[in-house]
C-alpha positions, 0 to 999 in steps of 0.5 A: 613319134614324128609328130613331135613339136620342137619343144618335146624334141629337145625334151627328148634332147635333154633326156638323152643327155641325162641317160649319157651322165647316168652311164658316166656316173660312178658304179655306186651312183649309177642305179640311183641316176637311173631310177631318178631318170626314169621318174624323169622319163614318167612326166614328161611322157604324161605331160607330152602324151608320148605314150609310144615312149612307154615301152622305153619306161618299162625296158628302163625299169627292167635295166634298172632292176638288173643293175648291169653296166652293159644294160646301161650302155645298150639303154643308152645306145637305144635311146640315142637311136631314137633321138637321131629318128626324130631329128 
């Protein structure tokens, strides 16, 4: 992941940015947001070759299923670790 042009860095920017308004999203809409992120996180994992980013798919798929609001919260908390990395 620290190979990382600048194009898919603020790609992973403006998946951050999305994972943060699924957690702020109403509890109703929340599981339906996180689903549509991670078709999100699908494409652009194959259009960038990111498969070290698949681990991340499948742990947004298990949150997903789950439905917990304090998994939605560590997702986010993940994710913008991974975001501050590759700064």
């Amino acid at each position: 992941m620290r190979d990382m042009d600048s194009g898919t860095k603020s790609q992973l920017r403006r998946l951050y940015n999305a994972v943060r308004r699924a957690v702020r999203a109403p509890e109703s809409e929340r599981q339906h947001q996180f689903v549509m992120l991670r078709a999100r996180l699908a494409y652009t994992i194959a259009r960038h070759s990111l498969r070290s980013l698949d681990a991340l798919e499948r742990l947004l798929l298990q949150v997903t299923r789950r439905n917990d609001a304090r998994g939605y919260e560590r997702f986010k908390d993940l994710f913008e670790a991974i975001v501050a990395y590759n700064e």
